[in-house]
KOLLOTOR-889964 format. One record per residue (C-alpha): y, x, z; residue number from 1. Coordinates in Angstrom, 1 decimal. Layout:
BEGIN
     c2     c1     c3 seq
      Y      X      Z NUM
...
end
This chain:
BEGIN
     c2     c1     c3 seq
   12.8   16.6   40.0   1
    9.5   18.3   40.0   2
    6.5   17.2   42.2   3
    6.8   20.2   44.3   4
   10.4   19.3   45.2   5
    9.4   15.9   46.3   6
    8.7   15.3   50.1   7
    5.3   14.4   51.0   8
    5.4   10.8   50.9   9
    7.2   10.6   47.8  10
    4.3   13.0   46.1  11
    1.6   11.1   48.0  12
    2.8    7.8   46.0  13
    2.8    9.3   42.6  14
   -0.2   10.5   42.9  15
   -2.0    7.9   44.2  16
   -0.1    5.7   41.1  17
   -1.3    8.0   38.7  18
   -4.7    8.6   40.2  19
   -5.0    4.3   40.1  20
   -3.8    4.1   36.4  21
   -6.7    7.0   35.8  22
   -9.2    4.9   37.6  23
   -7.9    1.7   35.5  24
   -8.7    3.7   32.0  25
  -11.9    4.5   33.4  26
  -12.7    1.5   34.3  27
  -11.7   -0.4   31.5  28
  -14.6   -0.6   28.4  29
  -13.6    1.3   25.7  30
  -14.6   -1.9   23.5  31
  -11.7   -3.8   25.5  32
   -9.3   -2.7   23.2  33
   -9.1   -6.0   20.8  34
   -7.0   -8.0   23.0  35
   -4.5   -4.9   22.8  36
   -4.5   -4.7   18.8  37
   -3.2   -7.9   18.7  38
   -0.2   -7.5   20.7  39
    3.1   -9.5   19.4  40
    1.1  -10.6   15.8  41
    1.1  -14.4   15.7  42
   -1.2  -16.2   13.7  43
   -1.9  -15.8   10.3  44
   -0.7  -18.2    8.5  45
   -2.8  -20.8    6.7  46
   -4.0  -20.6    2.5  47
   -5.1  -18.1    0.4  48
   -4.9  -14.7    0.7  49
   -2.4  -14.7   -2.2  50
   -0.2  -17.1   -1.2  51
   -0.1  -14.9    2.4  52
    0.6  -11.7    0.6  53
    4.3  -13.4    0.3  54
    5.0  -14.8    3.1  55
    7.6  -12.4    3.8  56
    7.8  -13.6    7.6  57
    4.3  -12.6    8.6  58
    5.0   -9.6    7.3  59
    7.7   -8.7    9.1  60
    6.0   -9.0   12.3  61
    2.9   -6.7   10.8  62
    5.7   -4.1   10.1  63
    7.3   -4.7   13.8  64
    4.1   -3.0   15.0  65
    4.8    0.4   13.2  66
    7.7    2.6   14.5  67
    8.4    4.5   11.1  68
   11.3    7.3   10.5  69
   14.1    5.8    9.0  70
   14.7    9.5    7.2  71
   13.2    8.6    4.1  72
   11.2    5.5    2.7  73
    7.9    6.9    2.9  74
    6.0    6.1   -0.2  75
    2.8    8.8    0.5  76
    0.8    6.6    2.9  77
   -2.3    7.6    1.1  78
   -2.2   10.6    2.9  79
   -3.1    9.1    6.2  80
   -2.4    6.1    7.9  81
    0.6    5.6   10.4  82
   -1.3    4.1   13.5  83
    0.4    0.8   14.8  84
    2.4    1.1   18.3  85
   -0.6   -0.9   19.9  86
   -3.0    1.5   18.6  87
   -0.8    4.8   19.5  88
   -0.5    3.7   23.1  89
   -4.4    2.8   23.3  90
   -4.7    6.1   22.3  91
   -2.5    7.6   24.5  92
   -3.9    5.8   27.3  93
   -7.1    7.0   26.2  94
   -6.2   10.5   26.4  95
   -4.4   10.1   29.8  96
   -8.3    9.1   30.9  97
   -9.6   12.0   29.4  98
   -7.7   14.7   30.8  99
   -8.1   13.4   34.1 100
  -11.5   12.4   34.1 101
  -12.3   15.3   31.9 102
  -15.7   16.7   31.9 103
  -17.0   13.8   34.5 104
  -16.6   11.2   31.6 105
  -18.0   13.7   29.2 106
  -21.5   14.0   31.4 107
  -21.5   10.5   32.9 108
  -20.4    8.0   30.1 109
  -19.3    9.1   26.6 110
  -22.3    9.1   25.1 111
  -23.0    4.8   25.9 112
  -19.0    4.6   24.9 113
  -19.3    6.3   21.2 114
  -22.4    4.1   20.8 115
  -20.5    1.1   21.1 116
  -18.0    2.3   18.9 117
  -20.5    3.1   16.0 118
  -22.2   -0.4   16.8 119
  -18.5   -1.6   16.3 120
  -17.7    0.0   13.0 121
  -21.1   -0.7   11.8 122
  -21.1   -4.2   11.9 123
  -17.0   -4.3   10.5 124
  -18.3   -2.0    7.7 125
  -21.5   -4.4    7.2 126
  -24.7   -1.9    8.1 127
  -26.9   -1.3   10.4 128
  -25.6    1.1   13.7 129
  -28.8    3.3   12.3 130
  -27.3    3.7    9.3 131
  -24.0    4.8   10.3 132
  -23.3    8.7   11.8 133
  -19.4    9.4   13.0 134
  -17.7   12.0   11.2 135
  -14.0   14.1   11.4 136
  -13.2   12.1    8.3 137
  -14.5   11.6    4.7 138
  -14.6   15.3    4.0 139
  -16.8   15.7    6.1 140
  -19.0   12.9    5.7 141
  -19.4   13.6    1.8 142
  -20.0   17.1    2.9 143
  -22.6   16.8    4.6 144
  -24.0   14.0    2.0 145
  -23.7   16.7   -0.8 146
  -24.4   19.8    0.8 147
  -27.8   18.1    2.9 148
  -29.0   16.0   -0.4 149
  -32.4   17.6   -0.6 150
  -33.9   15.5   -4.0 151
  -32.4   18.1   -6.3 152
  -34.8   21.5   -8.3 153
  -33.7   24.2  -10.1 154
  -32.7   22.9  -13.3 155
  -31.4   19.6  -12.4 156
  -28.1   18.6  -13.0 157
  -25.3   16.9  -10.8 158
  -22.2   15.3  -12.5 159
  -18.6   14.6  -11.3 160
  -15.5   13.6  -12.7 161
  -12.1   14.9  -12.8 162
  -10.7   12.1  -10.8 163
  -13.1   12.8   -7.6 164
  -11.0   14.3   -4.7 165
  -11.3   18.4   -5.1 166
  -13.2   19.0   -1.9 167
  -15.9   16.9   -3.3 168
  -15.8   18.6   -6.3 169
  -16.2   21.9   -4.4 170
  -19.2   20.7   -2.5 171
  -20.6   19.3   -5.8 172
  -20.0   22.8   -7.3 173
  -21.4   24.5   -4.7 174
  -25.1   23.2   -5.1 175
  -25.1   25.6   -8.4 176
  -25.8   28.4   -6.2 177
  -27.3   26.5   -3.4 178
  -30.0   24.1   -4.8 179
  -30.3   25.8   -8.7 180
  -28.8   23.5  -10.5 181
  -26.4   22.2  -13.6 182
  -23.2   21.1  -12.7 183
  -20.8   19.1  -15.4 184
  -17.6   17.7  -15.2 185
  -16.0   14.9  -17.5 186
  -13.0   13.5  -17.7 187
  -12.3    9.9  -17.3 188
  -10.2    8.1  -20.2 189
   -6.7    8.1  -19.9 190
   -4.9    5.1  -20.0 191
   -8.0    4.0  -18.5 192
   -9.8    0.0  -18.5 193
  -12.8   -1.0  -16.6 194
  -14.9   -0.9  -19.8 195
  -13.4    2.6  -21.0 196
  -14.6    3.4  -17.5 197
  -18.2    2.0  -17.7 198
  -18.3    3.5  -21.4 199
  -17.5    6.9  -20.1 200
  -19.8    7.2  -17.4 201
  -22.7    6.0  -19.8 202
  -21.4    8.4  -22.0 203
  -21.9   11.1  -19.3 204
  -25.1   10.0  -18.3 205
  -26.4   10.2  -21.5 206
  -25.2   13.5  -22.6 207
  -26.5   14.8  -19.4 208
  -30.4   13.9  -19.3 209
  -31.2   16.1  -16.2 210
  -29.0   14.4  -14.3 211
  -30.2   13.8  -10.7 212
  -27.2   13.3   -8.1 213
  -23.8   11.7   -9.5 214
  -20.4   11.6   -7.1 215
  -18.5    8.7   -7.7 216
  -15.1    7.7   -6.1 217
  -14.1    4.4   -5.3 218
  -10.7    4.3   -5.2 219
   -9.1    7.7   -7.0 220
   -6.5    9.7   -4.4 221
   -5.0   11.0   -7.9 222
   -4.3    7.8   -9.6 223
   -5.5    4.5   -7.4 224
   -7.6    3.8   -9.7 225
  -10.6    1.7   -8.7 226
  -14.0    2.4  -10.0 227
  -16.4   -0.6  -10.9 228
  -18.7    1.7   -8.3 229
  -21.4   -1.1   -8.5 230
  -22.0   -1.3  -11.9 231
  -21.9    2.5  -12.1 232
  -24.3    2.8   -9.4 233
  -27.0    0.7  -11.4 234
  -26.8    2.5  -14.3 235
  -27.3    5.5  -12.6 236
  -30.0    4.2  -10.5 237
  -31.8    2.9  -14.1 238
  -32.0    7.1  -15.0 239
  -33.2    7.9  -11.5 240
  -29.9    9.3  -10.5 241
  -28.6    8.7   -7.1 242
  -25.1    8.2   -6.5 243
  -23.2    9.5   -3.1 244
  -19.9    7.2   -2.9 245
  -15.9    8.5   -1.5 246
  -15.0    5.7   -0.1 247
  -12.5    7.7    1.5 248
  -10.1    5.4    0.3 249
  -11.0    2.1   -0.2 250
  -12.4    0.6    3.0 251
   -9.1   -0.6    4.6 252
   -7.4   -1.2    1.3 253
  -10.1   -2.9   -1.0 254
  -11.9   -5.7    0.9 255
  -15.6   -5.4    0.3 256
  -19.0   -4.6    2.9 257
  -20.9   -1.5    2.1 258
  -23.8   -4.0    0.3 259
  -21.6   -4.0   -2.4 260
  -21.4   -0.5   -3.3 261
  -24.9   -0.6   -4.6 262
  -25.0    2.8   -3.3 263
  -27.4    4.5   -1.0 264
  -24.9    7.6    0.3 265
  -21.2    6.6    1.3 266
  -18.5    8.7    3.0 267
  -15.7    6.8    5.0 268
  -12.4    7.6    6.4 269
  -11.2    5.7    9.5 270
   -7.6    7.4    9.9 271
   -6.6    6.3    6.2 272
   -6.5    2.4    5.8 273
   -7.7    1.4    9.0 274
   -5.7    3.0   11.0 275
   -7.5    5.3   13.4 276
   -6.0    8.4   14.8 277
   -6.3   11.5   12.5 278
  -10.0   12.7   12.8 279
  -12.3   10.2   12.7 280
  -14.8    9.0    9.8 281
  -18.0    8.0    9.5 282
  -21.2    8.4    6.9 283
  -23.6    5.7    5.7 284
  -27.1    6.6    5.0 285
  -28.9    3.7    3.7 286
  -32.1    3.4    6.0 287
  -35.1    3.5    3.8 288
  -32.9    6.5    2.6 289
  -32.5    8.7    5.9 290
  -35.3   11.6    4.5 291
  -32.8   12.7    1.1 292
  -30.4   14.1    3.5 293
  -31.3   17.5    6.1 294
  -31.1   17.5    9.4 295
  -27.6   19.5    9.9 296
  -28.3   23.1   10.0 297
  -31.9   21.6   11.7 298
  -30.1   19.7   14.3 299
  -32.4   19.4   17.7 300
  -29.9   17.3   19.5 301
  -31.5   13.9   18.1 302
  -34.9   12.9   16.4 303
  -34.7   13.9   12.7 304
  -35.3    9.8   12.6 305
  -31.9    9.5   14.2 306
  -28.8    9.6   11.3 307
  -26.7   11.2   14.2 308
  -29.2   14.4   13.5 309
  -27.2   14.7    9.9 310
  -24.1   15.6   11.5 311
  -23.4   18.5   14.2 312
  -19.3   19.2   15.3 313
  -19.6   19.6   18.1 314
  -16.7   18.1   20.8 315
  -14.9   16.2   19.1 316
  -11.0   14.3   19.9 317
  -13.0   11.8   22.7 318
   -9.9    9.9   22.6 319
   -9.9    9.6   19.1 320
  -13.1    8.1   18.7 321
  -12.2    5.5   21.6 322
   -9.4    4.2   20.3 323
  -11.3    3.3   16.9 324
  -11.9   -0.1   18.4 325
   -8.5   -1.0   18.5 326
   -7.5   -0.3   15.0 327
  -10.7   -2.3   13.9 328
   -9.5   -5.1   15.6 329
   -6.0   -5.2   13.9 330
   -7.7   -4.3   11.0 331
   -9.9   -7.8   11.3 332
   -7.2   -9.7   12.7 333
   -5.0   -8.9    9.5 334
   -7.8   -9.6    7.8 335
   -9.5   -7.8    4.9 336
   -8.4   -9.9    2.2 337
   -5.0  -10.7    3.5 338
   -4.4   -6.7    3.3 339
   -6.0   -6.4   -0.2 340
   -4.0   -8.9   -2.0 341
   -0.9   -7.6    0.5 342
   -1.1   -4.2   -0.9 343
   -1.8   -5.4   -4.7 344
    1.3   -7.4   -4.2 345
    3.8   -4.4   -2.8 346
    2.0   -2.4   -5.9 347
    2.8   -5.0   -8.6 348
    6.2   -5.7   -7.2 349
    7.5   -2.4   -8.2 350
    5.3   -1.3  -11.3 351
    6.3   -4.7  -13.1 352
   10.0   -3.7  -12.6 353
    9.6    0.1  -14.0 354
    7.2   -0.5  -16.7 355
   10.0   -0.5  -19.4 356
   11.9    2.1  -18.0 357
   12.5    5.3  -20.3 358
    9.7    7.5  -21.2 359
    7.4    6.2  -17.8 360
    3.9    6.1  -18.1 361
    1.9    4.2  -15.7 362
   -1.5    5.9  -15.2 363
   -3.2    2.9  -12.9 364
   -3.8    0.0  -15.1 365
   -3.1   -3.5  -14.0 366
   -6.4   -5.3  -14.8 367
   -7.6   -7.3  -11.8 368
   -9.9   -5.2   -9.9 369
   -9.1   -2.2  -11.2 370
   -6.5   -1.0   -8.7 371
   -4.9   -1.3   -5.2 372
   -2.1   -0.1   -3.3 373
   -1.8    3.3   -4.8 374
   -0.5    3.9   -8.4 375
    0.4    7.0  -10.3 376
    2.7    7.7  -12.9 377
    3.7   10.6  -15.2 378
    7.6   11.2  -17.3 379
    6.7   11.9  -21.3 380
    6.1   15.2  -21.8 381
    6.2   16.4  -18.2 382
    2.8   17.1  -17.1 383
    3.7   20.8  -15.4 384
    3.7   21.8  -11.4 385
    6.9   22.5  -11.7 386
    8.0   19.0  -13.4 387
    6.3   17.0  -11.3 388
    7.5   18.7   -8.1 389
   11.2   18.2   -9.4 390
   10.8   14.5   -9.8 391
    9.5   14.7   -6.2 392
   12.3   17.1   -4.9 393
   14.5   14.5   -6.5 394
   13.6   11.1   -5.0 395
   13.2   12.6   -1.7 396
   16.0   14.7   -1.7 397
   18.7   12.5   -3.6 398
   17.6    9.0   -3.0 399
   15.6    9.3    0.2 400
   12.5    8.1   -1.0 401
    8.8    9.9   -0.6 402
    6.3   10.5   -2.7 403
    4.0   13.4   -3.7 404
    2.8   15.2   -6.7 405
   -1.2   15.2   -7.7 406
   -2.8   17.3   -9.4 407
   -6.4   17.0  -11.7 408
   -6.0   14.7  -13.9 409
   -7.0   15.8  -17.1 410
   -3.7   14.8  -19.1 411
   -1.5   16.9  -16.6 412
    0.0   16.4  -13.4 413
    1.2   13.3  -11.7 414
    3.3   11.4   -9.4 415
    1.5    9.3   -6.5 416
    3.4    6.2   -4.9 417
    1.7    4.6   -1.7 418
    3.1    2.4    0.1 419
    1.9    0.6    3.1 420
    1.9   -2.7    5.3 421
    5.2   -1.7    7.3 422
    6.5   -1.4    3.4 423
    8.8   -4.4    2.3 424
   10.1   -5.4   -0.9 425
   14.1   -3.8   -0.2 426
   12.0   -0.5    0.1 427
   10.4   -0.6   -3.0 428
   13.7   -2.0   -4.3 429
   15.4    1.3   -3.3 430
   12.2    3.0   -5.2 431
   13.3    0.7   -8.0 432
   16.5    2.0   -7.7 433
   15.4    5.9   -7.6 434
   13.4    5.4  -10.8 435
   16.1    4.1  -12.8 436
   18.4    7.2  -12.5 437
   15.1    9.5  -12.4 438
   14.4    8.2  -15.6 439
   17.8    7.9  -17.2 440
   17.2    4.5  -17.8 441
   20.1    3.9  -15.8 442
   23.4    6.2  -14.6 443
   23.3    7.3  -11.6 444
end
């Protein structure tokens, strides 16, 4: 029945329900959200991270906070992360507040509210709230890193790999025209190690003498592989190169505080591995650092000693950036290291299986440190668009399982396997399974 139909008392009630739950959101802190994250996850159980990675009844309840479609077994989590039903329905209620409140909470109390949340994420994240400027997401972030990174003169050089994600690379390749310089590209070795890693970028570095501005993932979105970013960072600092990080990837699935990036410039996403709704990230801007970055097309909104100056979007998803709390707070009660090891687990699970399969090659390598949840692989001699999309077509379409094809890497295209916390091991079992025949390993 619509509300016009309704007689007057009935219409009075509803609204004075709805206008008390508006009043309720309101009321209630953005910040109160941790109590909410937590809904129906007992304890974590007791021991080392490792031995927790197992425990195949913990698990279960995380996964009983996702609501997933049972269509396919989604294996491309690494394009964003499925928000948890607690976090779904903060943000929901969140958005409920919004429209009603609309503009009023805009004027009266978003600003103290967004504050908290960067004081929140700041202090998960391990920097100082001056130090840390809300973004859209990681693009954007590294965007405005690249694109506002004011050290560079004609002449100078940048330097990227072919493993950085390809909006980075166009931001890199943009400062050709924009700041004067030299831009190089190299490719990192293939299968790679962390010292074939190391060797390669010091091998860059070298080659490149003018070097003055380096991008450097942290976790690859073609491959999963992880960078030794720290070590990287040093010997780039040791040239006078500075070094903006993509962490787009790793904070969420690699347990580790922005300290140890050894970096001075780091983009973050929020909606990949923490679990945010889609378009939220921040940048880091080390403090003593603030003056290598302009002001975003000369911002005037806040003091060019403010990092907030660095980025200008203006209105942004308010409910999106209020419900950031919440998936923090899952994300800590989880616990950093408990996810790590967690998602190393899922990933070892199914790459030790496949590894002999016929003609597989497994582009992530399996030396400690060096990867995470994601891995890649490739079929012998099929390194085409049209190859790669096939295999896809074919797990999806004939064994219900999801993945996705990537593209960059210098030895040809690729497939990309994610999976996830609400993942189990029957899923990857099924993947398993899909391989096998994919491969002709085994009939299908």
């Amino acid at each position: 029945m619509h509300l016009t139909e309704m007689n007057s008392s009935d219409r009075r009630s509803i609204l004075k329900a709805l206008a008390a739950a508006a009043v309720t959101s309101l009321a209630a802190p953005a910040m109160a959200a941790e109590g909410l994250a937590a809904e129906g996850l007992p304890p974590q159980p007791t021991g080392a991270a490792a031995a927790i990675a197992t425990d195949k009844a913990y698990w279960a309840e995380v996964k009983r906070l996702y609501a997933v479609t049972s269509d396919v077994v989604n294996f491309e989590n690494g394009y964003w992360g499925i928000m948890t039903e607690p976090v779904r329905r903060e943000f929901i209620r969140q958005s409920d507040m919004i429209n009603y409140q609309n503009t009023y909470y805009a004027r009266q109390r978003a600003g103290a509210d967004f504050e908290a949340v960067r004081v929140k994420v700041a202090e998960a994240v391990g920097a100082g709230v001056e130090e840390i400027a809300l973004t859209r997401g990681a693009t954007e972030a590294l965007q405005h890193l690249i694109g506002g990174y004011n050290r560079l003169k004609p002449g100078d050089g940048v330097l990227y790999a072919d493993l950085d994600y390809d909006s980075m690379q166009y931001a890199m390749n943009a400062l050709r025209a924009r700041r004067g310089v030299d831009v190089v590209k190299f490719d990192v070795p293939e299968p790679a190690t962390r010292q074939a890693v190391l060797d390669a970028y010091a091998r860059a570095i070298e080659a490149n003498p003018k070097t003055r501005l380096l991008l450097l993932t942290h976790v690859s979105h073609r491959t999963g592989l992880v960078m030794p970013v720290a070590e990287i960072a040093r010997m780039a600092k040791a040239k006078g190169i500075d070094t903006i990080v993509d962490a787009a990837h790793s904070w969420g699935q690699i347990d580790f505080k922005v300290s140890e990036l050894e970096a001075d410039f780091v983009g973050f996403n929020l909606h990949k591995w923490i679990g945010a709704p889609l378009g939220v990230g921040f940048l880091y801007i080390r403090k003593d650092r603030l003056a290598a970055i302009d002001r975003d097309m000369g911002d005037e909104d806040f003091a060019e000693s403010d990092i907030r100056s660095r980025v200008h979007t203006g209105t942004v998803n308010f409910a999106t950036v209020l419900t950031v709390p919440t998936a923090v707070a899952l994300h800590q009660q989880i616990g950093a290291a408990a996810k790590q090891a967690r998602l190393r687990h899922l990933r070892d699970y199914w790459v030790s299986r496949v590894r002999g399969f016929k003609d597989i090659e497994i582009l992530t390598p399996d030396e400690a440190g060096s990867y995470g949840a994601i891995t890649s692989f490739r079929l012998a001699g099929k390194t085409s668009k049209v190859d790669n999309e096939a295999i896809v077509v074919k797990l999806r379409d004939s064994h219900k399982v999801m993945t996705v094809r990537r593209t960059g890497v210098a030895k040809g295209q690729c497939i990309r396997v994610t999976p996830a916390l609400f993942t189990d091991e029957a899923d990857l079992d099924r993947l398993v399974e899909a391989l096998a025949i994919v491969t002709g390993t085994k009939t299908g």
